[in-house]
Structure formats: C-alpha cells, structure tokens
C-alpha positions as CSV (number, residue, x, y, z in Angstrom):
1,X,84.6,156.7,54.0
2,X,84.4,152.7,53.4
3,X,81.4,151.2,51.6
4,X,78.1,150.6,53.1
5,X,77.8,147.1,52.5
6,X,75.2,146.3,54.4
7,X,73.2,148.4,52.1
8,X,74.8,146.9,48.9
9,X,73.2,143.5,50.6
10,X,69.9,145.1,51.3
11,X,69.9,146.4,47.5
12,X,71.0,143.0,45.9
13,X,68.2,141.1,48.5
14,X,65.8,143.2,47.8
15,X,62.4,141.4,48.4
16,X,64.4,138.1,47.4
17,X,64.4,135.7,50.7
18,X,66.2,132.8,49.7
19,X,70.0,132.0,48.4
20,X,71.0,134.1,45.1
21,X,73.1,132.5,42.9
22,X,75.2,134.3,40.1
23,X,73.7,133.1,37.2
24,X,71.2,130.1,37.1
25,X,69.5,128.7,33.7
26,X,65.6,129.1,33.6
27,X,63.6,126.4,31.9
28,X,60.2,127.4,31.8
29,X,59.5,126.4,27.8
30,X,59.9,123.1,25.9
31,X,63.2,121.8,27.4
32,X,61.4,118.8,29.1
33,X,59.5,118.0,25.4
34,X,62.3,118.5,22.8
35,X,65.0,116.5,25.4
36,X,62.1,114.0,26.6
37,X,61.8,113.5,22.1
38,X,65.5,112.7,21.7
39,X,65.3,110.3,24.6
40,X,62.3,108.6,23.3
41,X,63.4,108.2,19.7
42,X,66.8,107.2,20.6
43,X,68.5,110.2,19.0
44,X,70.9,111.7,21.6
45,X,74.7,111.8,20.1
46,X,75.6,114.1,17.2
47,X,72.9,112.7,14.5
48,X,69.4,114.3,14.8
49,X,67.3,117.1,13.6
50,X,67.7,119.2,16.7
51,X,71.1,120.2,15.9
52,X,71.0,121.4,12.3
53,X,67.9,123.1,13.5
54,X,69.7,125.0,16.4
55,X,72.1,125.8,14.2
56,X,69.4,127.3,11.7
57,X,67.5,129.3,14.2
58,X,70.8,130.4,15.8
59,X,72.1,131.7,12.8
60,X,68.5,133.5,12.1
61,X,68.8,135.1,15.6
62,X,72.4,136.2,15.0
63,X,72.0,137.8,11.3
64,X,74.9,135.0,10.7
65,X,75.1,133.2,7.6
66,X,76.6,130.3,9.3
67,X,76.9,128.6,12.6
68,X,78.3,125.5,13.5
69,X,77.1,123.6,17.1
70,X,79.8,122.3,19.1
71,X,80.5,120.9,22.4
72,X,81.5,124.3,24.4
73,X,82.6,127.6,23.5
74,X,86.2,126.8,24.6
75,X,86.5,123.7,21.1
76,X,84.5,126.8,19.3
77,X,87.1,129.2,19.9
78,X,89.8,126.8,19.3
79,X,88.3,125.6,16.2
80,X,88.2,129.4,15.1
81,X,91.6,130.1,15.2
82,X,92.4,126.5,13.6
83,X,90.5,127.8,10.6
84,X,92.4,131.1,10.8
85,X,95.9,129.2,10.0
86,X,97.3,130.3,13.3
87,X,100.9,128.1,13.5
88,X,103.1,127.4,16.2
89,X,105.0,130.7,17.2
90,X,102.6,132.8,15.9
91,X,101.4,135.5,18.0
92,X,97.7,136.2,19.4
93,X,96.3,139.6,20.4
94,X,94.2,138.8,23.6
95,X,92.8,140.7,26.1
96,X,94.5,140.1,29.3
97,X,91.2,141.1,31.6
98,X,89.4,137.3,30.4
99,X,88.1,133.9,31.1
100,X,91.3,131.6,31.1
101,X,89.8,129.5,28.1
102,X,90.7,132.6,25.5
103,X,94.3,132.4,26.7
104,X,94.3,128.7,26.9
105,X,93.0,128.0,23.2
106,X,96.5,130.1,22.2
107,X,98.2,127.4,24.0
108,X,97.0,124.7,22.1
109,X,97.8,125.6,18.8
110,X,101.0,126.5,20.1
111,X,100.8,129.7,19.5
112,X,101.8,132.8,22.0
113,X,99.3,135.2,23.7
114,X,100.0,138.5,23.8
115,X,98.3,140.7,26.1
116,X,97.3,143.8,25.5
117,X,95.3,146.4,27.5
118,X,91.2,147.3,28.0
119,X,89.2,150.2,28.3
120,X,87.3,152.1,31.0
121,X,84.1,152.1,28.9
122,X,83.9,148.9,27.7
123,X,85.7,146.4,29.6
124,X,86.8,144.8,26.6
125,X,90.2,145.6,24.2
126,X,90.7,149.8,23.9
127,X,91.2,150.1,20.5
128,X,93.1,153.5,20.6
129,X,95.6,152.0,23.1
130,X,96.5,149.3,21.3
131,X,96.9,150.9,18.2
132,X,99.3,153.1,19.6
133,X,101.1,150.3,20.8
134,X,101.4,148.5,17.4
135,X,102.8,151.8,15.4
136,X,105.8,150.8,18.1
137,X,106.0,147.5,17.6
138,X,104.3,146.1,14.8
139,X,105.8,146.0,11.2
140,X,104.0,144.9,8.2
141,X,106.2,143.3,5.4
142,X,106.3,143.3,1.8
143,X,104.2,140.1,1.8
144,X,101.0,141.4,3.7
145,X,102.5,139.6,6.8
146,X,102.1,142.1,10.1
147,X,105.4,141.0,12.4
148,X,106.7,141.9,15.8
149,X,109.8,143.9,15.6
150,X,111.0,142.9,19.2
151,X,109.9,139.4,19.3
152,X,110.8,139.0,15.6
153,X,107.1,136.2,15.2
154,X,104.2,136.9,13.0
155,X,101.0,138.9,14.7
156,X,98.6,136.7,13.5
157,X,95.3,137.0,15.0
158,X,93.5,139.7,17.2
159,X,90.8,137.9,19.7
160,X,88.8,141.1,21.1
161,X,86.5,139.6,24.3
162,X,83.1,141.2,25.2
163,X,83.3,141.1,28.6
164,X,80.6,140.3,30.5
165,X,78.1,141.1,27.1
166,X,79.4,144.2,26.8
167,X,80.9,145.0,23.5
168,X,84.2,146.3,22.7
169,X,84.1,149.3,20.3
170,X,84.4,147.3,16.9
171,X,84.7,149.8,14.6
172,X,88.1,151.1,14.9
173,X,89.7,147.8,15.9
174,X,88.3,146.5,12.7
175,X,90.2,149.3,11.0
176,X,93.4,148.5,12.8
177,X,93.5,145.6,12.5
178,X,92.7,145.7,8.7
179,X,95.8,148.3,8.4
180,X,98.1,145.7,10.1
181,X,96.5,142.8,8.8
182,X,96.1,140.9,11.6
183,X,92.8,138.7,11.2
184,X,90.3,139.6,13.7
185,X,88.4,136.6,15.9
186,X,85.7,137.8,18.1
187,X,85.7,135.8,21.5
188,X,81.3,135.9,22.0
189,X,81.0,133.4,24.4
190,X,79.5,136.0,27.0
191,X,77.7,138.2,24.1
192,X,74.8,136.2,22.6
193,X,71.9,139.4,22.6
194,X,74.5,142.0,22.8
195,X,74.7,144.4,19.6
196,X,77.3,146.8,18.3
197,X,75.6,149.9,16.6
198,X,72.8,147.6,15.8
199,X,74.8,144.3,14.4
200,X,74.8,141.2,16.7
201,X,78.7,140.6,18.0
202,X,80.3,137.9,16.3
203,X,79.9,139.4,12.9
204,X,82.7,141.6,12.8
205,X,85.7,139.6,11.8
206,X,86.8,136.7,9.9
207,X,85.5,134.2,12.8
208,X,83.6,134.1,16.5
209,X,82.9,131.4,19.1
210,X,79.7,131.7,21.4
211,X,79.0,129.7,24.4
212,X,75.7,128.1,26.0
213,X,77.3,126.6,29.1
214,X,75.2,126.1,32.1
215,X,75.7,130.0,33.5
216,X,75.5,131.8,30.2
217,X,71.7,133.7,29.3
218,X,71.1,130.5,27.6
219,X,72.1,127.0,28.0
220,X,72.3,123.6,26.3
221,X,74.4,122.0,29.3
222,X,77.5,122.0,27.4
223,X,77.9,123.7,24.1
224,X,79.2,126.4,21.8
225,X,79.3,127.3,18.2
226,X,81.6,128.8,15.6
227,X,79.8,131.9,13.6
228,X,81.2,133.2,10.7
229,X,79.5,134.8,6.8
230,X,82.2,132.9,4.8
231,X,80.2,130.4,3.6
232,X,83.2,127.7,2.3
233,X,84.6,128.7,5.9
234,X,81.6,127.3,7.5
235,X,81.7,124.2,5.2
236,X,85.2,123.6,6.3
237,X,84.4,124.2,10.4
238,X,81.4,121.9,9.8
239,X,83.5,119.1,8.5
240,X,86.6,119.4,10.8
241,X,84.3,119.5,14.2
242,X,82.7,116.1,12.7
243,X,85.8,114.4,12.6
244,X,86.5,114.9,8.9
245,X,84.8,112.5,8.4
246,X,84.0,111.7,4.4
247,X,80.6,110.2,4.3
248,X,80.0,107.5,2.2
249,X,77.7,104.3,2.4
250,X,79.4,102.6,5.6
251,X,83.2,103.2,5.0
252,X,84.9,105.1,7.6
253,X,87.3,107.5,5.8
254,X,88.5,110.9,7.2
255,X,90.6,113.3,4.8
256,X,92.3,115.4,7.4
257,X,92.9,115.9,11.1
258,X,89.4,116.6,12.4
259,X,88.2,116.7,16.0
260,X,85.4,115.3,17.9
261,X,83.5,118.4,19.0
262,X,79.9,118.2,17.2
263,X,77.3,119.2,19.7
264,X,75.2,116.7,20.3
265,X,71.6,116.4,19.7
266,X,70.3,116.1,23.2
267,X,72.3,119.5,24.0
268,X,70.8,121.2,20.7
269,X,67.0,120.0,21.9
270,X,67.8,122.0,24.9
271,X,69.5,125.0,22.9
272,X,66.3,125.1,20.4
273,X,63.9,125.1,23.7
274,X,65.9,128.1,25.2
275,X,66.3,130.2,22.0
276,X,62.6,130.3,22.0
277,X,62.6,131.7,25.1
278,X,65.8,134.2,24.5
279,X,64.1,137.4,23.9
280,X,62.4,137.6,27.6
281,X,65.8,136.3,29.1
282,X,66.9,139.7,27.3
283,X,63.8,141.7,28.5
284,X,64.2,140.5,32.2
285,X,68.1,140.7,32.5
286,X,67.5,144.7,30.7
287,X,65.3,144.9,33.6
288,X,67.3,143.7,36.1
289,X,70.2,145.8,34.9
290,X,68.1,148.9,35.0
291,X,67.0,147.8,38.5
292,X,70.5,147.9,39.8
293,X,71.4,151.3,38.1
294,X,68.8,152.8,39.8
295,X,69.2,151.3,43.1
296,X,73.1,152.1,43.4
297,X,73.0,155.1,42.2
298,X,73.1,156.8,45.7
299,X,75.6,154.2,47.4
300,X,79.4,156.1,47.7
301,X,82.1,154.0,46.7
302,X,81.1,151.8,44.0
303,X,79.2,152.4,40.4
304,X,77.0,149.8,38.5
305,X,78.6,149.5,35.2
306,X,76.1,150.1,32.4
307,X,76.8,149.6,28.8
308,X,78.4,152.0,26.4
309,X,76.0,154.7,24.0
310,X,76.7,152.5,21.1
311,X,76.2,149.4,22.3
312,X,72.7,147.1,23.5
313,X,74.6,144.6,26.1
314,X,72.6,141.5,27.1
315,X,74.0,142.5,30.8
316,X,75.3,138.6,31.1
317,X,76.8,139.2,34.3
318,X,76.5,142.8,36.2
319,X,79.4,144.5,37.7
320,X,80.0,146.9,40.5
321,X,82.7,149.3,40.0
322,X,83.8,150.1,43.3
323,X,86.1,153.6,43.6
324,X,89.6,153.6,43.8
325,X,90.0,154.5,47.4
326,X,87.0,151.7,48.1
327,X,89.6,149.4,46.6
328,X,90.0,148.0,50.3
329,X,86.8,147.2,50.6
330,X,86.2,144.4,48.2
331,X,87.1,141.4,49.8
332,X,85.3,142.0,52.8
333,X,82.2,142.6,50.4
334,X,82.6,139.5,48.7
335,X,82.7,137.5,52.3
336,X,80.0,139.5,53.7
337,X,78.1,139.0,50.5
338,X,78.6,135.5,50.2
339,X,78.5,134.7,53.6
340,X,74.3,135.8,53.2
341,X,73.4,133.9,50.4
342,X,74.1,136.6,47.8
343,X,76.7,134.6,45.7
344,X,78.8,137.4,43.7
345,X,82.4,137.0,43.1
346,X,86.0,139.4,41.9
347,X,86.7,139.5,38.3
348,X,89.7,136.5,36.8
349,X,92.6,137.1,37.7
350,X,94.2,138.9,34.9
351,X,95.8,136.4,32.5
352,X,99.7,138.0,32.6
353,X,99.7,136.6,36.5
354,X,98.8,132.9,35.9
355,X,101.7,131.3,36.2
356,X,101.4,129.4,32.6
357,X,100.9,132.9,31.2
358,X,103.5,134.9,33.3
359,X,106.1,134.9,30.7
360,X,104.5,135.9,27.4
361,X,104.9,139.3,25.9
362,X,102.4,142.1,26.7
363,X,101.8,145.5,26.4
364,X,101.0,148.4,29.5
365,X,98.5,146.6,31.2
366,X,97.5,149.3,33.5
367,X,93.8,149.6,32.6
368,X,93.2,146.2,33.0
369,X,95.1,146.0,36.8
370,X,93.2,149.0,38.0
371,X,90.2,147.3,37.1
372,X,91.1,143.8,38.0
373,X,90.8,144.9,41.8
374,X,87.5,147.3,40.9
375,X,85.1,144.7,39.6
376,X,82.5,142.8,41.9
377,X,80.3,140.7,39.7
378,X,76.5,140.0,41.3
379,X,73.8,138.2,40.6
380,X,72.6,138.5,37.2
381,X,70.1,135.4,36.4
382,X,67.4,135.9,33.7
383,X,64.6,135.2,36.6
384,X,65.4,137.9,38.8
385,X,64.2,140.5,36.6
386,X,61.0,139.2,37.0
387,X,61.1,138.3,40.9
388,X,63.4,140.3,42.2
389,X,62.9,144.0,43.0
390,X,66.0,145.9,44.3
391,X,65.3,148.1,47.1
C-alpha cells in the first residue's frame, strides 16, 4: 500500500491557504528599532554595543560562560576546531547524515573527515556504534594521543551534529570519547533551545558553533557564534575572529594569524531583537510539532519523528519518517508537495557520496543510508504554530 499523499498535503495545508515555505524568520519585535539605531548612529560593521550585548544575552540563554558572535555558523565551527589544534592529517569524527559545511570545515584545516554512523532515535551520532567501532580501530598511545591503527593519523576531534534540533545522546559519547581522548566539538548550528537532560547543547565538550542564518528559529541574516566555559579559550576565539588584532592607540599590529569573521553590529541588533522573542518561537514550533504528531499519527507509511525521552528538541526542522517499503514513494511526495505550495524537501545527501568526500575513511554507514532515503523534511516555521492548524 503506497502513501496517501494527498492526505499528507491536506494535513501539512491544513487551514493554511497560501504558499508554505520550510522555514521563514518572523520579525514581529524590535528588529526594525535596534537595526533602524545602528543605521542612524552610524554603527553597522563589527564596533557597537549590539554585539557584545548579543553575545551577553546569548550566553545568559545558553548557561554558557562564553560566546563569541561571528559571521555564520560555518567560520564558528571552523574557528572551533582551529582552537582545538586540529593539524593537517589529523582525523575528524563526523557524522556522515549532515549539512555539507561540518564536513567542509575538516577540509580547511586540512584535516580528514571520518564518517561514522547515526542512530534511529536521534538522528545524530549513535554513540554505542561507534564505540564499538573504535575498540577495532582506535589505539591510544603512551602519550595520551588516540591514533588510527589502519590509517596510521591521530583521531583528533569528535564533531557530534544535532540534527535537525534534536540532540544526540551526550552522555556516553562524552565518556568515549574521554576514554580515547579524542576532544569533543559539538556542531549546534540547528540546536539553539534544544536541551540534553536539562543542559542547553553546546555545553558538552571542549567547543560548539551555533548558527542564526536566515532559516534557523532565529536569525541575524548572517551569523554564528563559538560557545565554550573555558574562559582563556574564549579570550583566545575572541581575539583570533577580530583579526588578532593588538589594540593600541592607532597602530595596526596583529600578533598571529587571525581571521576576519567578527559579526557585525547590524547582524547582532537583529540577533538581540530575535532573542527576545526566542521563547515563543520555542512555544509555537513545540506546538507545531505536537500538531503534526497528532495529525500523522493515523497516515500508513510514514512516522513524524518526535524527540527522544531525554531530550527537549526546539523541532528546528520536522521530519517524516516514511516506512521502508514507502521508500518509493518519496520523490513523488516531494514533487506533489512542492508542486502545491508546500515547500518540503529529502534530507543531504549523505557526506561519504559527495564526490570531494567519497574517498575518506568511514565506518558502516548503514544507519545513516537507510535513513538518508526515509527522511522528508516539512514546513517547520516559528509562525505556523500559531496560524496553522493541521487537519
């Protein structure tokens, strides 16, 4: 029996009449003041009080002792593994089920990905999986050092992924990767509102990036920001993302490599304007979410993915599960979907089968291909909690 989806349409629509888009930002608070101030005084680029004060209210929200604003969550991540010492050669943990830009930021420290498998439950990195996969191939040496036996390069850094807002089960991959000491990087870029057994995501390991691009729950435009609770870490990220720059009365001196990726203050105006409004954005996507459970739940051939028992997910995007044997289906759902106004779209294409990517080392990856052709992501904005009601 194939899918009904003209009733999947009918339940996304619901009394919606006009085009659904994924995921649109919602300005309904002080955007048009705070940007309209930075405009009027002149105070636009990376100087202004917006920006240490998004980073302060950020940080508050979080339960972070620091956070550091930068231009997108793709320089934040890179910056993270920067500060982690990750060298040329060195191998990176990542999930291969991801956004290209977690793979990607491996490349440009010349580092290799390694991909390694997901789980059912959460989406994200299965911690039991891959730590039977390290006991075969992992080897930690006299010096602390955690190295591939096969490959014969350090395992440097684990980058667990909370896909979609939903977080990966932190608890024992913290453990593992403590007992292979491997330094753990949370990618948060999807995450901001999502908590693991009560703790915010991104304060689990060493580092994290977040994102506030223009389809995340909130927005500055453009933006990201590194989150970590070493304090002389944060000093450090701070003055590497401003250029290294030493300040002084006028001279222009820089003491190290540094990189141009402080977030503006324009984009922080915005970011303060939308953190307001964060907690509804979580009440109404929560909503939503709970909207769609219900809805589906009597539709064969596909399952709305809710979050695991010890997780809160800020449902960033939602996801169908469609059965295996409804598998078929999936591309005539996202043309018939698409083709009505309901914009939804397949999951990325798993990161071993990009053709940059296809050559690195990874692990069974069977989880994450089964799921790679499951997924169906639909419409998931902040607004629709509040307008929409599924049939």
């Amino acid at each position: 029996m194939g899918v009904d989806i003209d009733k999947i349409i009918k339940t996304i629509r619901g009394d919606y009449s006009g085009d659904i888009a994924l995921h649109e930002p919602l300005f309904a608070g002080n955007e048009w003041d705070y940007v309209k101030e930075c405009l009027d005084t002149g105070w636009v680029s990376t100087a202004g009080k917006y920006v240490n004060l998004f980073e302060a209210k950020l940080a508050e929200f979080i339960g972070a002792k620091c956070v550091i604003a930068v231009v997108n969550g793709t320089a934040a991540l890179h910056m993270c593994l920067k500060l982690a010492g990750v060298q040329p050669n060195d191998e990176v943990l990542i999930p291969s089920l991801t956004f290209v830009a977690t793979a990607n930021v491996v490349s440009y420290c010349s580092a290799i990905p390694h991909f390694v498998d997901c789980s059912h439950e959460t989406l994200g990195i299965c911690p039991a999986k891959l730590s039977d996969y390290l006991d075969e191939i992992a080897v930690v040496k006299t010096d602390g050092t955690c190295w591939n036996r096969k490959t014969k390069r350090q395992i440097k850094v684990c980058i667990p992924m909370h896909t979609y807002g939903h977080p990966v089960d932190m608890d024992p991959l913290v453990e593992l990767c403590n007992r292979y000491n491997i330094i753990l990087i949370e990618d948060a870029t999807e995450s901001l509102g999502s908590f693991y057994k009560g703790k915010h995501t991104g304060n689990h390991g060493k580092l994290s990036a977040l994102s506030f691009n223009g389809n995340k729950i909130m927005t500055t435009g453009g933006g990201g920001a590194i989150v970590t609770n070493d304090e002389s870490l944060g000093k450090i990220a701070k003055h590497l993302t401003t250029t290294a720059k030493i300040h002084g009365k006028w001279e222009f001196v820089h003491d190290y490599v540094g990189y141009n990726y402080r977030m503006p203050n324009i984009n922080a105006a915005l970011g303060c304007a939308q953190l307001e409004q964060l907690p509804s954005f979580l009440r109404n996507k929560r909503k939503l979410a709970e909207n769609y459970n219900n809805a589906f739940d009597d539709i064969n051939g596909i399952k709305f993915f809710t979050e695991p028992n010890f997780a809160k997910s800020n449902y960033w995007l939602n996801v169908l599960l469609l059965d295996n044997e409804a598998v078929c289906d999936s591309e005539l759902l996202l043309e018939k979907t698409n083709g009505s106004g309901i914009m939804t779209r397949p999951a990325w294409r798993l990161m071993h089968k990009l053709t940059m990517f296809k050559d690195y080392p990874s692990m069974d990856l069977s989880i994450a291909e089964n799921l790679e052709k499951r997924i169906i992501n639909i419409p998931s904005s902040a607004k629709l909690g509040e307008t929409h009601a599924a049939a």
